[in-house]
N, C-alpha and C positions, 0 to 999 in steps of 0.2 A: 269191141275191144277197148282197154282202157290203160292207160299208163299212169303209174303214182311212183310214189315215194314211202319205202317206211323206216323210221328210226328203230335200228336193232343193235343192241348189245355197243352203242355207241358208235353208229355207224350211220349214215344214211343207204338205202339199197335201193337202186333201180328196179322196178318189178314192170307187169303186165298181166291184164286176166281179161282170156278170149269167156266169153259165154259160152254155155252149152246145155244140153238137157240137165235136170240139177238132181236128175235121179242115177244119172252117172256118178263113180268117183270123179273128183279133178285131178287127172293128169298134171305133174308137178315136175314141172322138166330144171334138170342140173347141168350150169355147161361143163364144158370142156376146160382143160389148163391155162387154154386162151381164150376162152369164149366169154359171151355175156349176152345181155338180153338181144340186141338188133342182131351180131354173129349166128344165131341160130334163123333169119335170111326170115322167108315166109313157112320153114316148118310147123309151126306152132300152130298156123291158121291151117296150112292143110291137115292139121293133124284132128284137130278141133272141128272142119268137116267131114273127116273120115268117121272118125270114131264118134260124130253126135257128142263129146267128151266137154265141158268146162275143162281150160288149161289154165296152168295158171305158172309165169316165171320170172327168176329174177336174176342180175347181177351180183355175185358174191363181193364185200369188199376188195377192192382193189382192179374193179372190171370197169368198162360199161363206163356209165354216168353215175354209179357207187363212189361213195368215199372212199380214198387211198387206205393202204393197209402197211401198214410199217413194215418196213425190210431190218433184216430179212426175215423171211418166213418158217417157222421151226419145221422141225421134218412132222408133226404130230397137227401142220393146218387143216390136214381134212377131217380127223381126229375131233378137234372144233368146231369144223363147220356142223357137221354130221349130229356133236351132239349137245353143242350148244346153241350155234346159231339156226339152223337149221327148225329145230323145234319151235325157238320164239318168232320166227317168220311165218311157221307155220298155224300158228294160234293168232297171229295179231292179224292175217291174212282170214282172217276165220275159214280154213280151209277145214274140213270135216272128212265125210271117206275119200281116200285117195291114193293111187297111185303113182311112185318115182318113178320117172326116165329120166337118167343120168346117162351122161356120155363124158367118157374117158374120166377124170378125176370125179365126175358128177357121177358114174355110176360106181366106183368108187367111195364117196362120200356116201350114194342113196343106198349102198350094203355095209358101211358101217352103221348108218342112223338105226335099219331093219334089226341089225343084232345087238344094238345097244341099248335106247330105251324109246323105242318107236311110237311116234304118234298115236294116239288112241285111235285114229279110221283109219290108220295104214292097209291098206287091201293086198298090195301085191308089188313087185319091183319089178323094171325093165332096165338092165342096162345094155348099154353098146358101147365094146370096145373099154371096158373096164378093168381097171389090174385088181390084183390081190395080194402082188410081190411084185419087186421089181425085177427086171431079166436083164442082160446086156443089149440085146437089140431095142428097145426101149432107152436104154441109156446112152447108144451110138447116134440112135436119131433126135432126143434130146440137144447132143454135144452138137449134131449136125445142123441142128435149127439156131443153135445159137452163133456158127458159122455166117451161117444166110440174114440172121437178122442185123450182124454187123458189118455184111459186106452188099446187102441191097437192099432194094426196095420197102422189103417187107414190112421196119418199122413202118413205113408211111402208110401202106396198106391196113396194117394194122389199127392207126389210127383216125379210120373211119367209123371203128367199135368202139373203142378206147380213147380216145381223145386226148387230156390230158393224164391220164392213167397207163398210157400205153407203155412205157418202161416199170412203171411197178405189175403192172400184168404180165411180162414177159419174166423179167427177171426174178420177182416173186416165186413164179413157177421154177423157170429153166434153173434157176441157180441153188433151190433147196434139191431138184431132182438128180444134180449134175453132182452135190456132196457126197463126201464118202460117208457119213452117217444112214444115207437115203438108202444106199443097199441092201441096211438091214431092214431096211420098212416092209409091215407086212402083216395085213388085217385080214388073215384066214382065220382068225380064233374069234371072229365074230360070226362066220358063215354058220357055224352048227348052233346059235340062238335063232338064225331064219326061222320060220314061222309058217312068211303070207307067203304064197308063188310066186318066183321067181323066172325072167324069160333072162335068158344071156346070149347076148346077138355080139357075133364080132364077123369082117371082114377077113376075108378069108386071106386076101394080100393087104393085112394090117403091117404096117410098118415100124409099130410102137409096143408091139405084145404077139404073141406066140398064141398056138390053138390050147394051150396048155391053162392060160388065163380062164376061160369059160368053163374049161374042164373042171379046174378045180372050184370053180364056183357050184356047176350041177353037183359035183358029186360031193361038197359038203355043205350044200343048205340043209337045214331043218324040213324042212316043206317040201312041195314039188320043185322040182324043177326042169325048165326044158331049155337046152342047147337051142340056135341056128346058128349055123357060118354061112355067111352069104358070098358069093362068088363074082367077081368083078369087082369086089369095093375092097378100100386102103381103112384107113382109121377113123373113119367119117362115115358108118353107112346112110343116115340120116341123108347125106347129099351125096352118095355113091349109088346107093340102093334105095333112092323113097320111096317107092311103091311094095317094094318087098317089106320094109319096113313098117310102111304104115298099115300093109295086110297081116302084118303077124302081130303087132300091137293091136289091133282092133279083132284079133281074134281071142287072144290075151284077155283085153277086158272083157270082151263078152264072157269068158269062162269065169273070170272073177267074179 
């Protein structure tokens, strides 16, 4: 396992890349609205012994130990990431065939890149807990986390990940999400350029997204697509459900 740095699109970005068989894709994991490289905990490595897989991840501006990202954020950042930063990360990383797992805005960003002008090895997508639209319960527990991060701990918490970045990572996210602009946001008109196969995994007591999110994901890719709703997990199956997850992912690539 190795940790670098790379300069993209005027940015520095925290990264990491587990080894693995090189005959596999590399697994390309996208975080969350609050996440970053250390926030996804030891997933990465167990994923990367499950699946025999090369992973390979990073910090989007504004995470992690990435450079700040000026506030605020337009409603069209993932838009960006997906399909500009995203690409030149991926080439300067010399990443070749591969596979996204994105979670929450990362699997989000990983199905706009798919139908926009995708990598040349892109093989297939995994997201969890991904939108496509935004809903109201989504937008309740948005308003609600921004409650809790001004009246406890959480900043602090937070800034075991985020360090000095930790208000531009919240507010970043929570405050383009919580505009009235953001309601209209909504990147279903990229799902019918899909392609590679697509897995869309959500928790089934998701607190941030409806069963309706995944639905309309299978039922407008281009390509295959298969549902899971995993049962007992909230909007994190990754650390609700890892074992379920890491068996439907490494079943995923083997069919890739």
């Amino acid at each position: 396992m190795t940790d670098q740095f790379l300069d993209i699109a005027g940015a520095r970005l925290e990264c990491r890349r587990i080894a693995g068989d090189p005959g596999i894709p590399t697994l390309v994991l996208l975080h969350e609205g609050l996440g970053s490289v250390s926030m996804w905990r030891d997933f990465p490595d167990k994923l990367s012994a499950s699946a025999g897989a090369p992973v390979f991840l990073y910090s989007r501006a504004g995470y992690g130990k990435s450079s700040p990202s000026p506030l605020p954020w337009p409603t069209t950042y993932m838009h960006r990431e997906a399909l500009d930063v995203l690409p030149r990360v991926l080439d300067a990383a010399g990443i070749g065939d591969c596979v996204l797992l994105g979670h929450s805005d990362g699997g989000s960003i990983a199905l706009i890149h798919a139908g926009g002008d995708p990598h040349r090895g892109l093989k297939g997508v995994v997201t969890m807990a991904a939108h496509v639209f935004n809903e109201k319960v989504c937008v309740d527990s948005i308003a609600e986390a921004r409650v809790v991060y001004e009246k406890t701990d959480l900043r602090q918490r937070l800034m075991r990940y985020h360090g000095d970045n930790v208000d531009n990572a919240f507010r970043g996210w929570n405050d383009v999400w919580l505009s009235e602009d953001f309601w209209r946001w909504n990147i279903e008109e990229y799902l019918p350029r899909i392609t590679v196969p697509v897995l869309a995994m959500q928790g089934m007591d998701d607190e941030y997204g409806t069963e309706s999110q995944v639905d309309a994901i299978v039922r407008q890719v281009g390509g295959r697509a298969e549902k899971l709703m995993l049962p007992n997990c909230k909007h994190s199956p990754h650390r609700d459900q890892p074992a379920m997850v890491l068996e439907a992912v490494g079943r995923f690539l083997g069919a890739v």
